[in-house]
MIDOSE-1310 file (N, C-alpha, C; in nm, 2 decimals, decimal comma, always signed):
residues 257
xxxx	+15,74/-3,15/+2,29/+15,63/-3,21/+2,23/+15,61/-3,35/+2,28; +15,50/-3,39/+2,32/+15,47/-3,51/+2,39/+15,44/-3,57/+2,24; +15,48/-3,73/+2,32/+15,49/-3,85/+2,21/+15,32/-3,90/+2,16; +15,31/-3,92/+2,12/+15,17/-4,04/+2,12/+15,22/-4,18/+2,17
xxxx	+15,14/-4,22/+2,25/+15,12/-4,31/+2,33/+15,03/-4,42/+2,25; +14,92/-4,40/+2,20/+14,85/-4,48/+2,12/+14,92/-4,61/+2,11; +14,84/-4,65/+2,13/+14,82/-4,83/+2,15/+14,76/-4,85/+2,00; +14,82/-4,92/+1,87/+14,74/-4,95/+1,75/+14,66/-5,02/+1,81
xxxx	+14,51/-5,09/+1,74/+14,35/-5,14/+1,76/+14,33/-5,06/+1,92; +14,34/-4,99/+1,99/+14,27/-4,95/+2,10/+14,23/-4,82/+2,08; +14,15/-4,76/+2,12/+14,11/-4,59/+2,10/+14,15/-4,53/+2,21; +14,19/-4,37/+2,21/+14,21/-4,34/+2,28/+14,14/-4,28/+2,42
xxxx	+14,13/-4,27/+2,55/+14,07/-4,28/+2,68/+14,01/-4,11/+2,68; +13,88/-4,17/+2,71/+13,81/-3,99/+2,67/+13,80/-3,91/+2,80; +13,83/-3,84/+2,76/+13,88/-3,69/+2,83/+13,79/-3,65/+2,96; +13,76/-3,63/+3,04/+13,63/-3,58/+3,13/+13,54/-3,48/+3,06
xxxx	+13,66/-3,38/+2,98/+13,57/-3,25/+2,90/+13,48/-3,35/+2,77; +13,50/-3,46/+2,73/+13,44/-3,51/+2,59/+13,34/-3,61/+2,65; +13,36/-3,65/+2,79/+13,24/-3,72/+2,85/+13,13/-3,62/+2,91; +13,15/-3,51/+2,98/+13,03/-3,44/+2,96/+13,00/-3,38/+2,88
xxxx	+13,04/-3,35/+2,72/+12,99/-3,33/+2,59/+12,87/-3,41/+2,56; +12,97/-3,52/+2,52/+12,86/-3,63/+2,51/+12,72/-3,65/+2,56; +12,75/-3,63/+2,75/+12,64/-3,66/+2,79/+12,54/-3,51/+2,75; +12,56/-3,39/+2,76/+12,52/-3,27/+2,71/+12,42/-3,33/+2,58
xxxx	+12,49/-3,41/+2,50/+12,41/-3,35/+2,39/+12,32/-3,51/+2,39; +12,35/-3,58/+2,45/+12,24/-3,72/+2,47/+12,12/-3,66/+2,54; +12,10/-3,57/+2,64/+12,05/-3,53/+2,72/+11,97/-3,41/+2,64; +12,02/-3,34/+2,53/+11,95/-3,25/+2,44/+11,88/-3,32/+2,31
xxxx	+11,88/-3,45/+2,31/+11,86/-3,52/+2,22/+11,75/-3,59/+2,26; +11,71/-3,63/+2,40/+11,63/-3,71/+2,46/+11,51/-3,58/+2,46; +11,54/-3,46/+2,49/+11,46/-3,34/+2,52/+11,34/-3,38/+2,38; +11,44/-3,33/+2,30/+11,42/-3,27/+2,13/+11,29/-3,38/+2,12
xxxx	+11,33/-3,51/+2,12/+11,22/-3,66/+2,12/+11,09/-3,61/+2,17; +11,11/-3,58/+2,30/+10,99/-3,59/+2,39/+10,91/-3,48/+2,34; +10,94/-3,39/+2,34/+10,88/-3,28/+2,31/+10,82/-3,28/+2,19; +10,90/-3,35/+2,08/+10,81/-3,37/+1,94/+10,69/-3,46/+1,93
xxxx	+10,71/-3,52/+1,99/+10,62/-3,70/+2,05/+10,54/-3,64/+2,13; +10,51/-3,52/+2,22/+10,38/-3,47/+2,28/+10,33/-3,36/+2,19; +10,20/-3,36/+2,19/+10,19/-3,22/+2,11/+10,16/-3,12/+2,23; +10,19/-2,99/+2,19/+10,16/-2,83/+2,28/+10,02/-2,85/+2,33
xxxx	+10,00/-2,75/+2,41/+9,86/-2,75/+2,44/+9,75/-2,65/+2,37; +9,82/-2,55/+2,28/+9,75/-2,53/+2,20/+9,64/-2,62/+2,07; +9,72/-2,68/+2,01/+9,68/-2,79/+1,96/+9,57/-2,88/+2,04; +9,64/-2,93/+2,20/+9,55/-3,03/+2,23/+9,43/-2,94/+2,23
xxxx	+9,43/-2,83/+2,31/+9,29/-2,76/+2,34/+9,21/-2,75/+2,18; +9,27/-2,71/+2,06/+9,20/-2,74/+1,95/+9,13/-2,85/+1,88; +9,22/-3,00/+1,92/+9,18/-3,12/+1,89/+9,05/-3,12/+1,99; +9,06/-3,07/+2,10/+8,98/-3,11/+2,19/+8,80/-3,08/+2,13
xxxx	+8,84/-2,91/+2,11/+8,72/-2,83/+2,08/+8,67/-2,96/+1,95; +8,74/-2,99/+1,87/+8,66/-3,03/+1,77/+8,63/-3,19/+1,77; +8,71/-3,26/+1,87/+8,65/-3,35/+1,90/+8,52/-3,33/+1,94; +8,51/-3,25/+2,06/+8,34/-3,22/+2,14/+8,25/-3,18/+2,04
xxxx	+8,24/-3,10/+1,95/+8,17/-3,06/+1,82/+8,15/-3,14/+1,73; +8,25/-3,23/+1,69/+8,21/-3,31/+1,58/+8,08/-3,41/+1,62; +8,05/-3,47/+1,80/+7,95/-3,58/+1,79/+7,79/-3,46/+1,75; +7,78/-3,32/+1,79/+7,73/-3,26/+1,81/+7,68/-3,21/+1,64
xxxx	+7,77/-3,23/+1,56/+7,69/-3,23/+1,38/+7,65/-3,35/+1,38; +7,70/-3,45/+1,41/+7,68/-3,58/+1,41/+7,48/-3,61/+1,47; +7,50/-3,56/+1,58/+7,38/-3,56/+1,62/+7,27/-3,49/+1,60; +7,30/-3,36/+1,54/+7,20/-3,29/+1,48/+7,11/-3,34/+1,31
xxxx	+7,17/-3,39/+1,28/+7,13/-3,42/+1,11/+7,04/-3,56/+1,13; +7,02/-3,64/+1,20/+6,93/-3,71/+1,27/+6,82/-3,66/+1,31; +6,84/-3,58/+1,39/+6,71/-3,50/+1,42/+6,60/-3,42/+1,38; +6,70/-3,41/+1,24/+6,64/-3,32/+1,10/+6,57/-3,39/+1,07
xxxx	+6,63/-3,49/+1,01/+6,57/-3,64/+0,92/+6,43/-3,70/+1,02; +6,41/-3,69/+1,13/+6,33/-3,77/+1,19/+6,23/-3,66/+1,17; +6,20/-3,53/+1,21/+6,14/-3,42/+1,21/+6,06/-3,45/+1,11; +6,15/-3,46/+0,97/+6,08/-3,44/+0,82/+6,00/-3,55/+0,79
xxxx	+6,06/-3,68/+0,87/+5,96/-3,77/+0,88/+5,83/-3,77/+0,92; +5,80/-3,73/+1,02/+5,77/-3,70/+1,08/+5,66/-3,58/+1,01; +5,70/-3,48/+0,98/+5,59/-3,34/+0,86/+5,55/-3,42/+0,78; +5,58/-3,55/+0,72/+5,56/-3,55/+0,62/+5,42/-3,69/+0,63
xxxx	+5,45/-3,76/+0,74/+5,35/-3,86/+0,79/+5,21/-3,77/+0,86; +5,27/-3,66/+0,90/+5,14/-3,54/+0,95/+5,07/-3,52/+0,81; +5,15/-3,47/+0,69/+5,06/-3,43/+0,62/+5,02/-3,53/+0,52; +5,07/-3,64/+0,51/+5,01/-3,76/+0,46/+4,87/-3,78/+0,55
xxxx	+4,84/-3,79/+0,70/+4,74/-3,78/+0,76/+4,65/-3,72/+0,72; +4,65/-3,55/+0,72/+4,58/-3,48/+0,69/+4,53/-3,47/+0,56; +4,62/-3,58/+0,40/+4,56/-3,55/+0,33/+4,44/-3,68/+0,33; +4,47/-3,77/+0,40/+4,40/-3,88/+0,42/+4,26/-3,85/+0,50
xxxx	+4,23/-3,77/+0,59/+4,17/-3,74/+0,64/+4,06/-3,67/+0,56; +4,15/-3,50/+0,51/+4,08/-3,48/+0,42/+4,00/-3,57/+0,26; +4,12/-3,66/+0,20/+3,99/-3,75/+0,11/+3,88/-3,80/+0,19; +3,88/-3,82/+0,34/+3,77/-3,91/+0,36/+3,66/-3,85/+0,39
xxxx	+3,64/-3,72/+0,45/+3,55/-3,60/+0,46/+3,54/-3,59/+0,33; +3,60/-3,59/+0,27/+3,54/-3,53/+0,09/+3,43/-3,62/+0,05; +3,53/-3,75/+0,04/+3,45/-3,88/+0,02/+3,25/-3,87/+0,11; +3,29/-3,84/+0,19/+3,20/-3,83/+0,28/+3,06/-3,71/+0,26
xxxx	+3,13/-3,63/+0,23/+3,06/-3,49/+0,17/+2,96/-3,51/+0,07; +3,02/-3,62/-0,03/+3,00/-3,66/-0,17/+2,90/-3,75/-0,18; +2,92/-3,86/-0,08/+2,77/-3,93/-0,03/+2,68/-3,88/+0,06; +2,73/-3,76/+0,10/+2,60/-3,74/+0,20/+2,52/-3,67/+0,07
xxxx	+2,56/-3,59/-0,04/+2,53/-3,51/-0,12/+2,44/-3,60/-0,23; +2,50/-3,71/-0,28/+2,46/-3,78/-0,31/+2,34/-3,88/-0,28; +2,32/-3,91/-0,14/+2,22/-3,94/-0,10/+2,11/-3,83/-0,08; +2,11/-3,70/-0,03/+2,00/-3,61/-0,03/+1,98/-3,58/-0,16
xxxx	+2,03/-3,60/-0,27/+1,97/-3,59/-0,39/+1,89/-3,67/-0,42; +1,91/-3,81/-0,39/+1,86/-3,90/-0,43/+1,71/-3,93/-0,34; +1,72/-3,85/-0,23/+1,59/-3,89/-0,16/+1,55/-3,80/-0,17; +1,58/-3,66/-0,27/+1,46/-3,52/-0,26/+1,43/-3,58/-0,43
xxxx	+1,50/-3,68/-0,51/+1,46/-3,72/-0,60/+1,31/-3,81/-0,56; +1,32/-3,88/-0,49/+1,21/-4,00/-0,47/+1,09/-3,93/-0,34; +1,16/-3,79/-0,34/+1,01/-3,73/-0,29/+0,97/-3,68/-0,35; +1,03/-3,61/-0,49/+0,98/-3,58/-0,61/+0,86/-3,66/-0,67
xxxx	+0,93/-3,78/-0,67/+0,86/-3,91/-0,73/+0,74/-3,92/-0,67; +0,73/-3,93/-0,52/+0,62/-3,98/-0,48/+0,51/-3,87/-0,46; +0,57/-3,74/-0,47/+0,46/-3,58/-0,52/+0,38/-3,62/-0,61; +0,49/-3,63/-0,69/+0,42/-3,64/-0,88/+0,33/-3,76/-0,88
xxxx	+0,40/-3,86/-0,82/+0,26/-3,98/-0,81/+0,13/-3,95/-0,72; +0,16/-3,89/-0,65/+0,03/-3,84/-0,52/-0,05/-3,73/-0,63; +0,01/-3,65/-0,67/-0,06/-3,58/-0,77/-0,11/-3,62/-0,91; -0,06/-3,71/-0,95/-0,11/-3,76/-1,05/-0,25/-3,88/-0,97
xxxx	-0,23/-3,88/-0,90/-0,37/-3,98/-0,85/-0,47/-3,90/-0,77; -0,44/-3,77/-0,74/-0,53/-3,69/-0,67/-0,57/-3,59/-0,80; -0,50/-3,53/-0,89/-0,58/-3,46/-1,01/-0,73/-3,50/-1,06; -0,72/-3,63/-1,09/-0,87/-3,68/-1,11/-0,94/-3,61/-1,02
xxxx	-0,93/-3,66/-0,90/-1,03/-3,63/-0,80/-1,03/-3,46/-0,81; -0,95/-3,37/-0,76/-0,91/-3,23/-0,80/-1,01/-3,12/-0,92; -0,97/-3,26/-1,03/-1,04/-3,20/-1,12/-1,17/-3,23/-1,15; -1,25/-3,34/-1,08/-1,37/-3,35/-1,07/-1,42/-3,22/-0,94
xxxx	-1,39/-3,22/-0,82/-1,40/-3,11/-0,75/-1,42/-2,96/-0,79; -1,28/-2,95/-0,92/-1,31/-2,79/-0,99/-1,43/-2,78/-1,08; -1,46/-2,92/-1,16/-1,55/-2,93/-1,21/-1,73/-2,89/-1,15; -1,70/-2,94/-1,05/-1,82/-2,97/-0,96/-1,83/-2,78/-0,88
xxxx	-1,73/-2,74/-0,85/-1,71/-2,57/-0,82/-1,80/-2,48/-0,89; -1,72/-2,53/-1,03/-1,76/-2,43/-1,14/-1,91/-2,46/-1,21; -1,95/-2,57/-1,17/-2,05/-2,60/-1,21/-2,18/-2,56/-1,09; -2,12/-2,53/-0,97/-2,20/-2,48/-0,87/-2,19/-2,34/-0,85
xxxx	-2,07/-2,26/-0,93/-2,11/-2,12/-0,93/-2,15/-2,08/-1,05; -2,19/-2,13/-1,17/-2,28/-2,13/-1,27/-2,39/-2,11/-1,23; -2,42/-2,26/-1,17/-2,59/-2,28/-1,15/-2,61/-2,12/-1,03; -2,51/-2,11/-0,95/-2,53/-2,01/-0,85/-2,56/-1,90/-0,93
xxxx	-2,46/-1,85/-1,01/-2,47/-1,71/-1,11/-2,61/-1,74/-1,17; -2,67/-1,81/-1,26/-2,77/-1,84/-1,29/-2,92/-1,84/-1,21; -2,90/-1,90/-1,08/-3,00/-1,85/-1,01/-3,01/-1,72/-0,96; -2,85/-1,68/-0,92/-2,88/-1,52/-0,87/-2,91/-1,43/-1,04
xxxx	-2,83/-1,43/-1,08/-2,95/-1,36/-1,27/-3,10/-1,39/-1,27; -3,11/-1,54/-1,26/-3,29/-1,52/-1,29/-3,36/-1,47/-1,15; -3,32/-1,46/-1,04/-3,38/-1,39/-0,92/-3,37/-1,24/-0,93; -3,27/-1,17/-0,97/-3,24/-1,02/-0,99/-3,37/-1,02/-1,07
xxxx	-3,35/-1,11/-1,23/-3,45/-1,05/-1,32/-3,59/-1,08/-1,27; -3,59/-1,17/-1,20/-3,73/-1,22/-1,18/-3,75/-1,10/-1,04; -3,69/-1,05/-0,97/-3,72/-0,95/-0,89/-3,73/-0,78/-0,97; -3,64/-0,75/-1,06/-3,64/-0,63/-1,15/-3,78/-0,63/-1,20
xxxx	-3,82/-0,74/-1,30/-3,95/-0,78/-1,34/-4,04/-0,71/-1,25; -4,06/-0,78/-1,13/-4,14/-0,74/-1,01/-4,17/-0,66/-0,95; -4,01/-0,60/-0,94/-4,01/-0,47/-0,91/-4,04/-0,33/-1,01; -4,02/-0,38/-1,16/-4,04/-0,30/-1,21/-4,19/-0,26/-1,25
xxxx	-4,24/-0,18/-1,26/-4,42/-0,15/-1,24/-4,42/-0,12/-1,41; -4,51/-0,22/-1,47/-4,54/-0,17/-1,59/-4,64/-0,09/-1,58; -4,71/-0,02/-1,69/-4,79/+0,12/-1,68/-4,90/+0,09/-1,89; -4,99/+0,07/-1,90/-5,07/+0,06/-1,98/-5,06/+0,17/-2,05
xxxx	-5,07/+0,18/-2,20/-5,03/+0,32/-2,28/-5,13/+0,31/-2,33; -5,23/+0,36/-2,23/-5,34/+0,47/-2,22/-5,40/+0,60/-2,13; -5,47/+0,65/-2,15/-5,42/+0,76/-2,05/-5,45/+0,70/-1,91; -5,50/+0,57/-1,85/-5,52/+0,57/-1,75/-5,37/+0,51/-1,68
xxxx	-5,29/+0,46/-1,74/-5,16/+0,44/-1,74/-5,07/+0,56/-1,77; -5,07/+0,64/-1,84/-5,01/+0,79/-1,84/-5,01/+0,83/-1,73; -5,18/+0,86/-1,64/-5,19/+0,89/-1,53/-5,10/+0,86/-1,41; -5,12/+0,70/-1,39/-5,09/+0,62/-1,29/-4,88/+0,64/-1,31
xxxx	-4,88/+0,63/-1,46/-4,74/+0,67/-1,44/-4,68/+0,80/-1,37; -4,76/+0,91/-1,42/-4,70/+1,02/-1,39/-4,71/+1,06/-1,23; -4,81/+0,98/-1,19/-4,85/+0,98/-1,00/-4,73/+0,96/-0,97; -4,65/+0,81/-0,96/-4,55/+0,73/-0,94/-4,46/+0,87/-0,93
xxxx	-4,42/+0,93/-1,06/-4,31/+1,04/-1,06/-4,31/+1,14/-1,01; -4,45/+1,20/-0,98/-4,51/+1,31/-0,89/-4,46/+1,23/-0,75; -4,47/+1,14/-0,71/-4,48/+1,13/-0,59/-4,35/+1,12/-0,55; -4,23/+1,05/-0,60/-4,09/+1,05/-0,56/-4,05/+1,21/-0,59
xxxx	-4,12/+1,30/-0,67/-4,09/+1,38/-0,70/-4,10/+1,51/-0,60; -4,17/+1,49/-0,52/-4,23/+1,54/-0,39/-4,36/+1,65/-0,45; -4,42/+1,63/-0,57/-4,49/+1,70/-0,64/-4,66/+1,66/-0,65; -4,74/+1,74/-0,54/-4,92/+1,70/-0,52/-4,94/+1,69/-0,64
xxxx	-5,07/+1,62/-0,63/-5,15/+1,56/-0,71/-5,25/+1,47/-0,72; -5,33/+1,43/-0,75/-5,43/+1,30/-0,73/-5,47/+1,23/-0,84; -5,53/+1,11/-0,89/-5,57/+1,08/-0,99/-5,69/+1,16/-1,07; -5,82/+1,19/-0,97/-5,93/+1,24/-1,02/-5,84/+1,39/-1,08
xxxx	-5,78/+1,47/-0,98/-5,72/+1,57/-1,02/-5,69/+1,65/-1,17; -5,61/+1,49/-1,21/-5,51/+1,48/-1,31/-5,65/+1,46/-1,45; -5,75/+1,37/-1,44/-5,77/+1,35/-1,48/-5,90/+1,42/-1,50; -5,94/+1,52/-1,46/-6,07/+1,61/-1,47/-5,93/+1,71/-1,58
xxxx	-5,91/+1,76/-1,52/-5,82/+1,90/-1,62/-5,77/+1,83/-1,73; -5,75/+1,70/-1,72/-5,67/+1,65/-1,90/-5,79/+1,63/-1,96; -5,95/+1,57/-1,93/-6,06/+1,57/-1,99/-6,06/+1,72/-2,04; -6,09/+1,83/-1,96/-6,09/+1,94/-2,02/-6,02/+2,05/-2,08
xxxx	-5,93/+1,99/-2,08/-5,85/+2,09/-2,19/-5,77/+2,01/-2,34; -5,79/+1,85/-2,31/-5,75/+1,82/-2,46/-5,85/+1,68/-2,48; -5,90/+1,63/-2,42/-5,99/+1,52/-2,41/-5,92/+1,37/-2,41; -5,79/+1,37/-2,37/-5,76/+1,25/-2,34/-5,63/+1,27/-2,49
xxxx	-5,63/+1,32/-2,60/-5,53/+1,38/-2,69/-5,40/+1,39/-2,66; -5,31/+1,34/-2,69/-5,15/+1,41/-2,62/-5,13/+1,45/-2,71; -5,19/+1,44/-2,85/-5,14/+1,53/-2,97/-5,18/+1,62/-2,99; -5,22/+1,69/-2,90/-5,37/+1,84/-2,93/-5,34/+1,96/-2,90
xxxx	-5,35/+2,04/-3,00/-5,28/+2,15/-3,02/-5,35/+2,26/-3,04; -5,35/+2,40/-2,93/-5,45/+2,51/-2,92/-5,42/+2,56/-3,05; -5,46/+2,66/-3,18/-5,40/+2,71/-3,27/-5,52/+2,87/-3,29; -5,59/+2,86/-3,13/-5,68/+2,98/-3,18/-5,69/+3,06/-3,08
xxxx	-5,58/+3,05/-2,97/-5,59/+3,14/-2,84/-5,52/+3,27/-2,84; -5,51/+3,29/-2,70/-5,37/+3,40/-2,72/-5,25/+3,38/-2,73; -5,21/+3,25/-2,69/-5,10/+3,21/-2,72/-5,03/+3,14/-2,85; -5,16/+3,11/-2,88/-5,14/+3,10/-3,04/-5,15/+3,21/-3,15
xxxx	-5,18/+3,31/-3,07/-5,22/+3,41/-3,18/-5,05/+3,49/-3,12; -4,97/+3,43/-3,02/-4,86/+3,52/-3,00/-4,76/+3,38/-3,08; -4,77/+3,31/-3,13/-4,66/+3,21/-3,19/-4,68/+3,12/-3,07; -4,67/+3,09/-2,95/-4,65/+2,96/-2,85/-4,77/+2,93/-2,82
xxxx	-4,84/+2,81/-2,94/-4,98/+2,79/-2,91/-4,95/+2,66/-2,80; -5,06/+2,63/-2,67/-5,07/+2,56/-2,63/-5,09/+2,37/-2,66; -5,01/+2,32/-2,61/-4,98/+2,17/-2,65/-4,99/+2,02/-2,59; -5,05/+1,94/-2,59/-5,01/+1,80/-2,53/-5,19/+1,76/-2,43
xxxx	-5,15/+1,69/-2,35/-5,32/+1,65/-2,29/-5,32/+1,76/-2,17; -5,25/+1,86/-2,09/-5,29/+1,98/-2,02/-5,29/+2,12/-2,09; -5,20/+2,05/-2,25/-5,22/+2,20/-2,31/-5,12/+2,29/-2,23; -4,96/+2,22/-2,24/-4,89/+2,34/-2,20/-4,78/+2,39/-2,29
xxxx	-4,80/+2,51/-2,27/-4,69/+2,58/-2,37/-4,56/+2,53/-2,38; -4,48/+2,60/-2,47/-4,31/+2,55/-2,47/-4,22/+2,60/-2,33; -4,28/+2,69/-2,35/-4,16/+2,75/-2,22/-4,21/+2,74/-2,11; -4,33/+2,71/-2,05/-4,37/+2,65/-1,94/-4,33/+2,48/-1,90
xxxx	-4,32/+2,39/-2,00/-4,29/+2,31/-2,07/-4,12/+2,32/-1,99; -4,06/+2,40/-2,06/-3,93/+2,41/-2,04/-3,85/+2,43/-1,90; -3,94/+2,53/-1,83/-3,87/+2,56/-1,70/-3,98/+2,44/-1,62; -4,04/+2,40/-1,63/-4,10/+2,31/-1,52/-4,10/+2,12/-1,54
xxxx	-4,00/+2,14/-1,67/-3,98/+1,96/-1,70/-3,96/+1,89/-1,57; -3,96/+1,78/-1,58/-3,92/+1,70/-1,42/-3,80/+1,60/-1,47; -3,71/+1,62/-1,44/-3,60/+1,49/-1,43/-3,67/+1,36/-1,47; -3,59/+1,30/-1,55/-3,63/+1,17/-1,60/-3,74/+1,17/-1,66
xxxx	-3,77/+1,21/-1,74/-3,88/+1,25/-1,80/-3,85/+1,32/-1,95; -3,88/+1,28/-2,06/-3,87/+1,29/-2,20/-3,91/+1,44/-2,22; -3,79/+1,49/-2,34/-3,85/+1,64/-2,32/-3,88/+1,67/-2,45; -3,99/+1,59/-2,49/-4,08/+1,59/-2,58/-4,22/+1,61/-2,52
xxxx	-4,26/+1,73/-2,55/-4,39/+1,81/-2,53/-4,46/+1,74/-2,54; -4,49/+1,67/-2,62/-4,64/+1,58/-2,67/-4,62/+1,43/-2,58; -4,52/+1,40/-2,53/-4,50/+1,26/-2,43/-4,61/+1,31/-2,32; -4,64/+1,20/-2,31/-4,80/+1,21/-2,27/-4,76/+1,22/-2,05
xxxx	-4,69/+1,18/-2,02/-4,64/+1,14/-1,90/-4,57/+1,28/-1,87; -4,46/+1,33/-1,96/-4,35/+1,44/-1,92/-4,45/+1,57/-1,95; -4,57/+1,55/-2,02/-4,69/+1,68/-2,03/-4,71/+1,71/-1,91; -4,79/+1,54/-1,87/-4,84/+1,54/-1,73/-4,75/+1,62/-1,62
xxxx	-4,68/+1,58/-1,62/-4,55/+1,56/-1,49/-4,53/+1,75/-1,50; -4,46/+1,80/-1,60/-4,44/+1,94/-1,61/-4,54/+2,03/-1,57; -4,66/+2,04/-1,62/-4,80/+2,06/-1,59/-4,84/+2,09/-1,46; -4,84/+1,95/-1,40/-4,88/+1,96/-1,22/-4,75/+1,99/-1,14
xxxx	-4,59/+2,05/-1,22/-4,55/+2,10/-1,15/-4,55/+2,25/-1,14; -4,60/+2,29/-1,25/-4,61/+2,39/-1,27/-4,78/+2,45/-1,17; -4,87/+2,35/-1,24/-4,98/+2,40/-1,08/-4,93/+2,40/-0,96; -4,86/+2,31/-0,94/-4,85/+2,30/-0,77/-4,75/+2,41/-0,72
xxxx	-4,68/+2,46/-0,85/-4,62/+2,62/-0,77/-4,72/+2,72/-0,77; -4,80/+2,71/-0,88/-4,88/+2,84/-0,86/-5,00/+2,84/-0,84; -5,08/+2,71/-0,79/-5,17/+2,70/-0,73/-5,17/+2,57/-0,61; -5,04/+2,59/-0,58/-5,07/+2,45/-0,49/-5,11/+2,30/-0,51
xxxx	-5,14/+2,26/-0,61/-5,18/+2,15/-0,68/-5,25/+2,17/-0,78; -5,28/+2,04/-0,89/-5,34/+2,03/-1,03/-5,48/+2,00/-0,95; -5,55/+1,95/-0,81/-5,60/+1,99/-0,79/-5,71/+2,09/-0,81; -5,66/+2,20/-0,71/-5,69/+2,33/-0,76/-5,77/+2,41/-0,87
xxxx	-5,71/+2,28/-1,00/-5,71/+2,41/-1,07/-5,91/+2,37/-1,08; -5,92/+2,43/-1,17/-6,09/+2,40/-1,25/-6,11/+2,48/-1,34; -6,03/+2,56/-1,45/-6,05/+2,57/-1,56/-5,89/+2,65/-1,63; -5,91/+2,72/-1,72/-5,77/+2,73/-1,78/-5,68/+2,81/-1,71
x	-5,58/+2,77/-1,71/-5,48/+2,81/-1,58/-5,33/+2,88/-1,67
């Protein structure tokens, strides 16, 4: 068994095997440092990504904010805009009222200063188609008058009337005619009535200033003409229509027919 040598206060001389220990683990110790003191590159590559990303939120929320600014000064414009067109709308509206008012005004004044005059004019119209109506009435009547042919009620006017009728009537005749055969068969009488012939002795005595029966009377009346037998004119008139069919005119005749 070997002694100890040891020297008391000195330590003892290290071995070659406990000096490369030592250095071994100084050397795994220096490692262990470094390695903790850098980070992996996983990590960095993550720090990295979100460093580059974070200026990139950073800078987007700015751009929002200015935007909205931005919509919001637009539509402040536009409401501005629009009050002023309104505004604008409101006086133009405002003023054409007011000047279709004051042409109202100056109508109603033009017409209130022209009525007078207006209504003297309608006055002066109606008082010219009066006097007009008036003269055309008294010129009708005063031409009706003139035109109308009075006739004397006697037989020389009976005569003269029944000519007139005879003659529109397309029915011959003459005055002397008319007036020889009414002398002799009633003497100027329109009331004269046969009651002793043959016709009287059959019921239909002869009647009026030619002395004609009823039913001769009846079929030979003349239009417009009174169909009373004894009417001194519608005698006439029937009478010489009845000659002039069956003798060609009252002419003709010269005694009782």
């Amino acid at each position: 068994m070997t002694k100890n040598t040891r020297t008391p206060g000195h330590s003892p001389k290290l071995t070659k095997l406990h000096k490369l220990s030592i250095a071994g683990v100084a050397t795994l110790g220096a490692a262990t440092l470094a390695f903790s003191l850098a980070p992996n590159h996983t990590q960095a590559t993550t720090n990295d990504a979100a460093i580059s990303a974070a200026p990139v939120a950073f800078s987007q929320q700015p751009i929002k904010n200015v935007q909205a600014r931005v919509t919001d000064q637009q539509a402040g414009a536009s409401l501005k805009t629009q009050a002023i067109e309104a505004k604008k709308k409101a006086a133009d509206a405002a003023a054409a009222t007011k000047a279709a008012e004051n042409v109202r005004k100056v109508q109603a004044a033009s017409r209130s200063v022209q009525r007078p005059a207006i209504e003297t004019i309608a006055m002066k119209t109606v008082a010219m188609k009066t006097a007009t109506t008036k003269t055309y009435a008294t010129k009708t009547a005063t031409t009706k008058a003139a035109t109308t042919k009075t006739y004397a009620n006697n037989l020389d006017g009976w005569i003269r009337q029944s000519l007139d009728i005879m003659k529109r009537r397309g029915i011959p005749g003459s005055y002397n005619g008319l007036h020889r055969n009414i002398m002799r068969e009633s003497s100027g009488n329109p009331m004269a009535i046969n009651g002793w012939d043959i016709n009287a002795i059959n019921g239909i005595p002869s009647k009026g200033l030619l002395q004609v029966i009823q039913p001769t009377f009846n079929a030979y009346h003349v239009p417009g003409t009174s169909w009373n037998i004894y009417d001194p004119v519608a005698n006439i008139t029937a009478a010489a229509n009845y000659a002039a069919d069956k003798y060609g005119s009252m002419d003709n005749v010269n005694s009782a027919y």
